[in-house]
N, C-alpha and C positions, 0 to 999 in steps of 0.2 A: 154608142150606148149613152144614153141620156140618166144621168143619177140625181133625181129630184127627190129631197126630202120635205115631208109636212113642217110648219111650224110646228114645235112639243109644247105642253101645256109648261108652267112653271114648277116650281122646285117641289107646292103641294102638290101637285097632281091637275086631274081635272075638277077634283071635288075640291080643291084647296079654299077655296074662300067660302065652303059653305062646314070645315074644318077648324077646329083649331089644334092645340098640339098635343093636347092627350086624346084627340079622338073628333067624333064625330059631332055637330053642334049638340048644343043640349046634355054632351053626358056631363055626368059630376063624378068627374076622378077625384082621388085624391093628389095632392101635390105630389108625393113621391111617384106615381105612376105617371101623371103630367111629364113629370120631370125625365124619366125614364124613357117614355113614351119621346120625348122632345130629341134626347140624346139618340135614338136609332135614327129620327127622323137627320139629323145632321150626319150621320155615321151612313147611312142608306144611301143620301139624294134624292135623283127620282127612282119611282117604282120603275122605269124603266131603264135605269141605268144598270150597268152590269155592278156585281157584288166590288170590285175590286176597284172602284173608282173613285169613291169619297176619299178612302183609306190611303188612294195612292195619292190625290189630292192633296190632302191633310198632310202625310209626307212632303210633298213638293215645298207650300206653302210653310213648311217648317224648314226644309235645308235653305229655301232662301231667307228667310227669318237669319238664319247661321251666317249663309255669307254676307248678307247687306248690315248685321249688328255687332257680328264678332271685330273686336279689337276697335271700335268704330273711335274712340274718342284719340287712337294715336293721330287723328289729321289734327288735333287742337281747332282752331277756328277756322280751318279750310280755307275756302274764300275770305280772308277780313274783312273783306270791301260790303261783301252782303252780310256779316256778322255784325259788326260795327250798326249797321243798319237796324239789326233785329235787334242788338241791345239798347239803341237808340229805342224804339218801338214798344220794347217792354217795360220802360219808365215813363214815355212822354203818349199819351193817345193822339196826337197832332202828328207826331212823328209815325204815330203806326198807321195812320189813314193816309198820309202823304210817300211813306216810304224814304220817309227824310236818313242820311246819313250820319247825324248826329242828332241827342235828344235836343239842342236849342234851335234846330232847325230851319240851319243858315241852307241846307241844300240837298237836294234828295240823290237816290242811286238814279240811273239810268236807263232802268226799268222800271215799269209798274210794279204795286207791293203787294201783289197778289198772294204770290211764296214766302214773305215776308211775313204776311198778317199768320200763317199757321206756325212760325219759327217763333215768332215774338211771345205768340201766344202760350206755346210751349214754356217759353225764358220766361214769361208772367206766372206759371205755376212752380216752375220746378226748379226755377233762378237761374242764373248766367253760368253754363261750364257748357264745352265741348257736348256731349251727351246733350244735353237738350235745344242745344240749334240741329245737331245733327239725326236723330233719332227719328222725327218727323220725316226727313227728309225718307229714312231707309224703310219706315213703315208704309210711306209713299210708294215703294219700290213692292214690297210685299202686295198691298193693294192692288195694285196694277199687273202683277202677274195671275192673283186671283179674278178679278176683271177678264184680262184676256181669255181665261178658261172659260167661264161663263158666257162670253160673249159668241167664241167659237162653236159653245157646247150648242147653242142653239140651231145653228143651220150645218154641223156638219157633225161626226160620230165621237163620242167620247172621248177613244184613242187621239183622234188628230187635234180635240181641246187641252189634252194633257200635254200632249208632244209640242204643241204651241207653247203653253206655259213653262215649259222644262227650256227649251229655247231661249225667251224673252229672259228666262233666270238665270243663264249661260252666259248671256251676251254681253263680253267683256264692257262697250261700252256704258253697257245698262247696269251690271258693278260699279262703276266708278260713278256715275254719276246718282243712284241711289245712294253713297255712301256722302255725299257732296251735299252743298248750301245754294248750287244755284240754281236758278229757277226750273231747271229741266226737269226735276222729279213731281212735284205738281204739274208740271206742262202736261206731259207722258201719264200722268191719272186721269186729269181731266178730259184732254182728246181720247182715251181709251173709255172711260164713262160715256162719254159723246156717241161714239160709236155702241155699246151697248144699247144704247135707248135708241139709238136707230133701227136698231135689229129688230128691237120692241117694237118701235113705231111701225116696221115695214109689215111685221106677223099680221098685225090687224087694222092696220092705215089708222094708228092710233095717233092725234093729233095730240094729245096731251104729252107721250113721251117724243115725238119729234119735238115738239116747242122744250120738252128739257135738252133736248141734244143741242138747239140752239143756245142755249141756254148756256151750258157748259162750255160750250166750243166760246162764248162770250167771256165767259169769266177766264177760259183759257190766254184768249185776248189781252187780259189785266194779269198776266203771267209775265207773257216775252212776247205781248202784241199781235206783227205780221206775223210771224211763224205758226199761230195756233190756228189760220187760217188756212193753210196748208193742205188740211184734211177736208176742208169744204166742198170742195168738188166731188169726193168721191160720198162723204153723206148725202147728197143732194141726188147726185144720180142714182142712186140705188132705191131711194124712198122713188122717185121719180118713174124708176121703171119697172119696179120688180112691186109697191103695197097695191095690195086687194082692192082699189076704187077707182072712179072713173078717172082719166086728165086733168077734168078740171079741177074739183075737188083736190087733189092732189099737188095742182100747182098751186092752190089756196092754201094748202096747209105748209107747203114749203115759203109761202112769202111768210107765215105767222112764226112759223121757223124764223125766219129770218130777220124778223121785228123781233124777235126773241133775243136774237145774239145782239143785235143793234144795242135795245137797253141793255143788257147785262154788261154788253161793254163799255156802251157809251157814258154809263151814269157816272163813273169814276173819273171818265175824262171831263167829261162835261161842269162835273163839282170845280176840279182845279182848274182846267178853262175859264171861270165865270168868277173864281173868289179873286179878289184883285192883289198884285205881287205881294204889298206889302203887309200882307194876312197871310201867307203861304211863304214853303221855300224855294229858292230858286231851283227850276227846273233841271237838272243832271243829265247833260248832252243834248241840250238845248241854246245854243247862241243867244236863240231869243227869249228865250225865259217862258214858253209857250209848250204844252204838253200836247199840242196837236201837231206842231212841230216834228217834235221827237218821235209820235207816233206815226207820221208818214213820210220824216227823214231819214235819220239817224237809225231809229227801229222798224222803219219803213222801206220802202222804194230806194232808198237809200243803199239798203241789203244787195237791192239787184242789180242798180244800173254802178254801187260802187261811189257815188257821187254823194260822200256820210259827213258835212258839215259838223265839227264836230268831234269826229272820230278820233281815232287813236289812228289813223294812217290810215285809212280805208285803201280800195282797190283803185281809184282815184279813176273810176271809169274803166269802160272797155277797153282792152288792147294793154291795159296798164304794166309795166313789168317785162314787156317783150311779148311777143306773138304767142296766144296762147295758151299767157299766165299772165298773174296780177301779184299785189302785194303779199296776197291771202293763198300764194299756190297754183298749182296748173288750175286753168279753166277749161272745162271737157270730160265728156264723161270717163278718163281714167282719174278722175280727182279722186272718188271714193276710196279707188284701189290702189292709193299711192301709199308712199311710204308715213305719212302722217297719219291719215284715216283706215288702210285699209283693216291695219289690227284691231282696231276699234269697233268696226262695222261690217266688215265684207268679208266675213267668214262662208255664211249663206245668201251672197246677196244672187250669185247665179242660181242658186239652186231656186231660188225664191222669183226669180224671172221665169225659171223654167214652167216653176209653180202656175203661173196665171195664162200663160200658153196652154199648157195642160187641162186645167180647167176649165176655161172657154171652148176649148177644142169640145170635151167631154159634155159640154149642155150646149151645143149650137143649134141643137133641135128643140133646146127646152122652152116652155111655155114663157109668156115673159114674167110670170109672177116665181116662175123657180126660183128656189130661195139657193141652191147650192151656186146656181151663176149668181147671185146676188152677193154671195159672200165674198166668191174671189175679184168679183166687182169694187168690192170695201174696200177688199184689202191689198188687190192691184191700185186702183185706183190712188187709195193715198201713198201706196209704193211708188207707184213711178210720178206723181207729181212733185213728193219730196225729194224726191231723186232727180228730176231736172233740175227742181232748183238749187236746190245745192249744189250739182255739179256744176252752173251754167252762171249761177251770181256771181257777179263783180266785188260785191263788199265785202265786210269780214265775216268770216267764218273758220270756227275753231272744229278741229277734231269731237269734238264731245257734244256739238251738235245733231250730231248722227244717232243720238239716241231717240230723235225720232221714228229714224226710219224701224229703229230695232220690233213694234208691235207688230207690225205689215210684215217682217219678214218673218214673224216667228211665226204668224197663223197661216202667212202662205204656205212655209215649210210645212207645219202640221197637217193641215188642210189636203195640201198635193199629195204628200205620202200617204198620206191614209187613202186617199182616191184611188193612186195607182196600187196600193197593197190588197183593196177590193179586190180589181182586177186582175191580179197577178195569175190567175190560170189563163190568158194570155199573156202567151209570149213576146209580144210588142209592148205589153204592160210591164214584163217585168226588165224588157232592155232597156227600155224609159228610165228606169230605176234605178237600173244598174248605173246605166250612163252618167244621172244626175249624183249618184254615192262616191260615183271613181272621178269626178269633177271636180266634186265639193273636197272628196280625200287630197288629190294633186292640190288643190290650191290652199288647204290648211299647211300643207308640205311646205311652198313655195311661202306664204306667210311666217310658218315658223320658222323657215331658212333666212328672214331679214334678222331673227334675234339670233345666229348662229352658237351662240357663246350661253345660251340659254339653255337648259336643257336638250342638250342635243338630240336624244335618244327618242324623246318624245315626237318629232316630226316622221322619223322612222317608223315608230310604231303606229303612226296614223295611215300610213301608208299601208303596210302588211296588212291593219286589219280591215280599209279601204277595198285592199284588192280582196280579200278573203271573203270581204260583202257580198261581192260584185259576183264572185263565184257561187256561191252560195243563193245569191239573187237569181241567177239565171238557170239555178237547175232545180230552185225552189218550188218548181210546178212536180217534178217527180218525186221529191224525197219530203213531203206533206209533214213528216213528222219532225222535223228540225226546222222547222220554218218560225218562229217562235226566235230560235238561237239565232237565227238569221238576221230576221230584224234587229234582237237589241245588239248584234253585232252591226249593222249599218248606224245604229243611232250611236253608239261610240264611236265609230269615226269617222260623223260628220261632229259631233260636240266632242270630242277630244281635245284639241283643240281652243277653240275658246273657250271653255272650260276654265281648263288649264289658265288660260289670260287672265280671267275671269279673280279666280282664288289667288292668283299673283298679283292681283288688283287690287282686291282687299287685304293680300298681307305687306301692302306698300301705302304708309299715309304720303297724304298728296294738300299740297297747300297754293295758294295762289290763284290767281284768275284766269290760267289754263293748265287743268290739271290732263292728263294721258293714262287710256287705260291700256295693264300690260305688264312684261316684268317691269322694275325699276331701270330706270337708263334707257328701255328702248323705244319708249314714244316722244313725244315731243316734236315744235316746230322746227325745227331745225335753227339753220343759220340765219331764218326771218327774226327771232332776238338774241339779244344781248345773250352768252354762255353759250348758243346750242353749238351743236356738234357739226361741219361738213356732212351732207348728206340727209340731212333731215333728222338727226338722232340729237333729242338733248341729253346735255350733261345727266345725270344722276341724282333725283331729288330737287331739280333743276339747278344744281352748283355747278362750278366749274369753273374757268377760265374766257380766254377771249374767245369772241364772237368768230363763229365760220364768215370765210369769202362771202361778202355782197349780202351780209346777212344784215338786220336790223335798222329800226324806224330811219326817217329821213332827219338830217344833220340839226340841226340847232342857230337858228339865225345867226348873225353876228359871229361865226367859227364857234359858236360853245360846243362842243360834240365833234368825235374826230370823224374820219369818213366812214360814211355809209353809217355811221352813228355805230360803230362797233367800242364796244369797251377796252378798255387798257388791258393791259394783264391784271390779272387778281381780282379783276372785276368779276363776280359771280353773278348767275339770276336763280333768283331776281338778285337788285342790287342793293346799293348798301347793306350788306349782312358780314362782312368780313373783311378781314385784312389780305396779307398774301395769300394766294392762291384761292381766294373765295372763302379763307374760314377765317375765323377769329368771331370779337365780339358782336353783338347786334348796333343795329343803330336806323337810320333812317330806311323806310321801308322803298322799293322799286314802285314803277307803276302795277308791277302785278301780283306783288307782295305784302303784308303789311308790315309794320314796323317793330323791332322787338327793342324795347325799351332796359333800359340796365336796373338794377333794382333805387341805387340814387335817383335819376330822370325821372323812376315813376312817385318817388317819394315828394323830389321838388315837384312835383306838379300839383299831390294830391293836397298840399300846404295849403292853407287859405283859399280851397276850393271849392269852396261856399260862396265868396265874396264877388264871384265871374261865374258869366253867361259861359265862357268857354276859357279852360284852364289852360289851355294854348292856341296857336292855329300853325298850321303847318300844309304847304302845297302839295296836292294830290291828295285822294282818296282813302290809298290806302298807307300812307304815311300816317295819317291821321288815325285810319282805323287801328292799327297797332295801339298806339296811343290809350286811345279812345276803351280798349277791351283791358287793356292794365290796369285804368284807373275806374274807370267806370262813369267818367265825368265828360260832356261835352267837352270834343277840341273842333275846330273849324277846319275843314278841307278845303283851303284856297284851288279853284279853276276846278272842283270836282276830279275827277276819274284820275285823268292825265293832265288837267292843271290848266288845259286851254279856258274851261266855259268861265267868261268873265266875272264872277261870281265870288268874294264881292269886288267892285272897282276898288281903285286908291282909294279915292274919297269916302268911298258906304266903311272900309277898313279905319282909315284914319281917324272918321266921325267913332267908330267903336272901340279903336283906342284912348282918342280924349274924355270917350266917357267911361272908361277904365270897367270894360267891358271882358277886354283879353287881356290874359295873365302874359303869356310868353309867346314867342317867337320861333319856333324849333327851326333851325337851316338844316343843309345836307353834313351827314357824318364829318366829322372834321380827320376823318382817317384818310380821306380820298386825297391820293397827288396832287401836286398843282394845284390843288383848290383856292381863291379865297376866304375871305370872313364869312360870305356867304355859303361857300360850299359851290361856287359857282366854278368852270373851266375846269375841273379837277378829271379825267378818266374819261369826261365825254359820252355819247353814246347815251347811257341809261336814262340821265337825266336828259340830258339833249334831243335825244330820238324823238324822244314823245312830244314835241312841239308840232305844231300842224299846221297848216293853211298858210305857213311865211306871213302871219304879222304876229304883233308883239303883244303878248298876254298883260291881263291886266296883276294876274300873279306876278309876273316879270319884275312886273314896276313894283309892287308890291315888297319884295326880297329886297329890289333895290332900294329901297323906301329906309325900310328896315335898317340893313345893311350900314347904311349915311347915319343912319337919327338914332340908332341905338347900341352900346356898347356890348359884345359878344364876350360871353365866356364857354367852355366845353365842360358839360355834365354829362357821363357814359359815352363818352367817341362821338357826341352830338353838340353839336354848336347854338348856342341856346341865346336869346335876347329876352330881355324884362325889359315887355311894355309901358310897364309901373316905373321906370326909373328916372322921364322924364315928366313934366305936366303935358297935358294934353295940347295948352296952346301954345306952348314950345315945340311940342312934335310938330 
């Protein structure tokens, strides 16, 4: 049976643009009826849509309003690293066009400042607290699940756009990172806006909303780069085969497309490409100081083959790690379903496979302009290409990546069920169904059995009402009048489940530059850093103790870092945050943490911090970013991220301490064992790991510069040097 539906007009109708909102052209309402007149119109939809749809809509769009804003500000500044950034941004306009990480902007994040520029802008109205870096990011998240309704609603039935949206607002990984700073919440609007203008573009081979779809899918680009490219292949093929016009014309408007993305992405690179170094900052995970670099290194080709110049330990190529796996994890497709990712994303990811089988089966007769195989075209499509790649790349890749895949699978899900629920007066339709609920039930089972200590009862009940679906699914052809109960008994326990993750997601803040969604304690990298747990389970809020067997970055030149760069005891992650056992007071921040200053440290800094470009510097990114959010005043992130990017040399340093440029010096917590003056040798691992490529930083030399020429004292557990204490041409 072939299920081809028409394009539907828009939201006015078919007479909408010859309409306005109290009525038909021409009349003269009054305001109150306008107004009256406008609110049914938003409470209605279309005159074709069933009465219960806005309504329920509206609901949707509000429970996730609840969970992506409730409690939002316990994460404090979440990621530092892109905080620090957005505060930099909302003082300096240099810093907001470059994405610089401090406003004196010695050196930018590592990503384009796409997500940046709506954070900053936010911290420019409403000033610097938690809430307003964060806020944008979860109205992002709200956006994007109204988007996905809309998108669906066009080529497939109400039902399956709502059950879409209810999904995408379910999906633990899509909690966490709407609640977050990094750039995934913009990503995930934008490629979802992409995709809606394609749907446009395909109803009427309208060349104007495909050149916005490029458009977007470009500026997604000045997001997080390679990644927003992702979904290209399946917008291209769908306009391609499924809009109303001849071949050619068609391949015509896909190249204008495609000149589309070009500039929208290219003009940002092309600006800092062409301004010369010493009028910009230096590039962030960039060796060369080159932003085209980064974009087809590091945040490039880099991703796939693992070979990330640069990086924080990348996959160091194929094979890297043992047959298999790499730095970053198994490689193959069970990476999604492992213990890292699968809580995160693969709730629905078989169901959502099943989905585009199903679908292509069901229109293989269909004309080619059918728009219902166009849909699962979309959203097959950019399902299983995000899906090799990640499973199948070499370089890094974090669990919370996966919020890509989360749009694709929530409209497959919607999309297929609602197909086979048409058809459910055959009995091959409703064993398909069955089949896919009792699937989806076993493997929320089998997921919520990795957090066994978690609410135990709940995997149980997912099960019970799994099987009771399944039952209820297969006799649903006889008993017409519970059919109703049936369903929202199958849709409870397939989203039970992540759910569940989901609202333990948002009532857990999460900090740092890889945050996990889930209860508290049960996601994370495992024994790949410093604190995790054997087994793939980190510590708790990421504290804890020593590092699991063969976990953590590679050693530290010279022996600085013990093996396998695992931490001491008492070393928590991130690091420096505490004394024994991981607690005690703040002090220097890890590579994936930022820094928590004592109330002296932030006071010595804020002293005569008028008189300096930058009131400290201090190695790494988000050492500095800590810093940087206490006081509100530039500090300098010697080697960026993880301290490698040369950035500045000895010399470009030394030159800006004789010109009494930089206030102080911050080393590593003076609490850590073993250490020197420096903070250097002490606990190993933390610091040490994060060295790369076996040569010697220009940070290195830098500390040790320091270290020789200037006299250290400890202020807050933190080892502190005044620049100022020598003359310049004595240093």
């Amino acid at each position: 049976m072939t299920t081809t539906f028409p394009a539907t007009p828009g939201p006015g109708g078919p007479a909408a643009s010859a309409e306005g909102p109290g009525g038909p052209a021409g009349s003269e309402l009054d305001a109150p009826t306008q107004r009256t007149a406008l609110t049914g119109r938003l409470l209605r939809g279309r005159r074709e849509d069933p009465r219960w749809l806005r309504p329920a809509l509206l609901g949707l769009l509000l429970a996730t309003g609840v969970l992506y804003l409730w409690g939002l500000g316990a994460s404090g500044w979440a990621n530092s690293f892109y905080s620090a950034a957005v505060q930099a941004g909302s003082v300096s306009w240099k810093a907001f066009f470059y994405g610089s990480s401090d406003a004196a902007n010695s050196i930018t994040v590592d990503k384009p400042p796409a997500a940046l520029w709506l954070m900053a802008l936010s911290v420019r109205v409403f000033g610097l607290n938690a809430w307003s870096v964060l806020v944008p990011e979860a109205l992002a998240g709200i956006a994007s699940v109204g988007v996905l309704v809309a998108t669906v609603r066009r080529w497939f039935p109400p039902s399956a756009a709502l059950l879409s949206g209810l999904v995408l607002a379910a999906t633990p990984v899509a909690a966490l990172m709407f609640r977050f700073n990094n750039p995934e919440a913009l990503l995930v609007l934008l490629l979802l806006l992409a995709a809606y203008a394609t749907v446009r573009a395909t109803d009427k081979a309208s060349t104007g909303w495909l050149v916005l779809a490029g458009t977007l899918v470009g500026f997604g680009f000045l997001t997080k780069m390679l990644q927003a490219l992702l979904v290209v292949p399946a917008l291209a093929l769908v306009f391609l085969l499924a809009a109303p016009t001849g071949l050619f014309r068609r391949i015509r408007q896909l190249l204008l497309a495609g000149l589309a993305l070009l500039v929208s992405a290219g003009w940002w690179i092309a600006v800092v490409e062409l301004v010369p170094a010493k009028y910009r900052p230096y590039i962030g995970g960039s060796p060369t100081n080159s932003i085209l670099e980064l974009a087809l290194g590091y945040n490039g080709l880099g991703r796939l083959t693992g070979n990330e110049i640069g990086s924080v330990g990348g996959g160091g190529g194929p094979g890297s790690g043992g047959p298999g796996g790499g730095r970053w994890g198994q490689i193959g497709w069970s990476r999604l379903f492992s213990a890292e990712m699968g809580g995160q994303i693969a709730w629905l990811l078989p169901a959502a496979v099943v989905a585009i089988l199903i679908g292509l089966w069901l229109t293989r007769r269909a004309p080619r302009t059918d728009l219902t195989r166009a849909g699962f075209l979309l959203w097959g499509g950019w399902l299983v290409v995000t899906t090799l790649v990640f499973s199948f790349m070499h370089g890094i890749i974090h669990p919370y990546y996966t919020v890509a895949l989360a749009p694709a699978i929530a409209a497959l899900v919607g999309a297929g069920a609602v197909e086979l629920w048409r058809l459910r007066g055959r009995l091959v339709a409703r064993a398909v169904l069955a089949v896919a609920v009792a699937g989806t039930s076993y493997w929320a089972y089998l997921l919520l059995s990795r957090s066994s200590d978690w609410q135990p009862w709940l995997r149980t009940a997912v099960l019970v009402a799994g099987l009771a679906a399944v039952v209820g699914l297969l006799l649903v052809g006889r008993f017409a009048a519970v059919r109703t109960a049936v369903a929202g008994l199958a849709v409870v326990a397939i989203l039970a489940g992540p759910t569940a993750y989901s609202i333990a997601t948002a009532a857990t803040p999460h900090a740092g530059a890889i945050p996990s969604a889930g209860p508290a304690g049960q996601g994370g990298m495992g024994g790949m850093f410093p604190g995790g747990r054997p087994g793939g389970r980190g510590a708790p809020n990421g504290q804890g103790g020593q590092a699991g067997p063969g976990g953590g970055f590679p050693a530290r030149p010279n022996g600085q870092g013990g093996p396998n760069a695992q931490g001491g005891p008492g070393r928590g992650f991130p690091g420096g945050q505490g004394g024994p056992n991981g607690q005690g007071a703040g002090g220097m921040g890890g590579p994936l943490q930022g820094s928590t200053p004592s109330v002296e440290l932030v006071a010595l800094l804020e002293k005569d911090s008028d008189s300096y470009t930058w009131v400290a510097a201090t190695v790494r990114s988000n050492s500095a970013a800590g810093y940087q959010l206490a006081t509100g005043e530039p500090v300098m992130p010697v080697g960026g991220f993880n301290g490698t990017d040369p950035s500045p040399t000895l010399a470009q340093f030394q030159a800006y301490v004789a010109a009494g440029r930089i206030h102080y010096f911050l080393g590593d917590s003076a609490r850590e064992p073993g250490g020197d003056a420096a903070g250097r040798g002490g606990n190993g691992g933390q610091r040490g790991g994060m060295w790369t490529n076996g040569a010697t930083s220009s940070s290195q030399e830098i500390e040790t510069w320091v270290a020789a020429t200037f006299p250290p004292t400890t202020v807050g557990g933190v080892t502190v040097y005044d620049l100022t204490t020598q003359s310049g041409a004595t240093a």
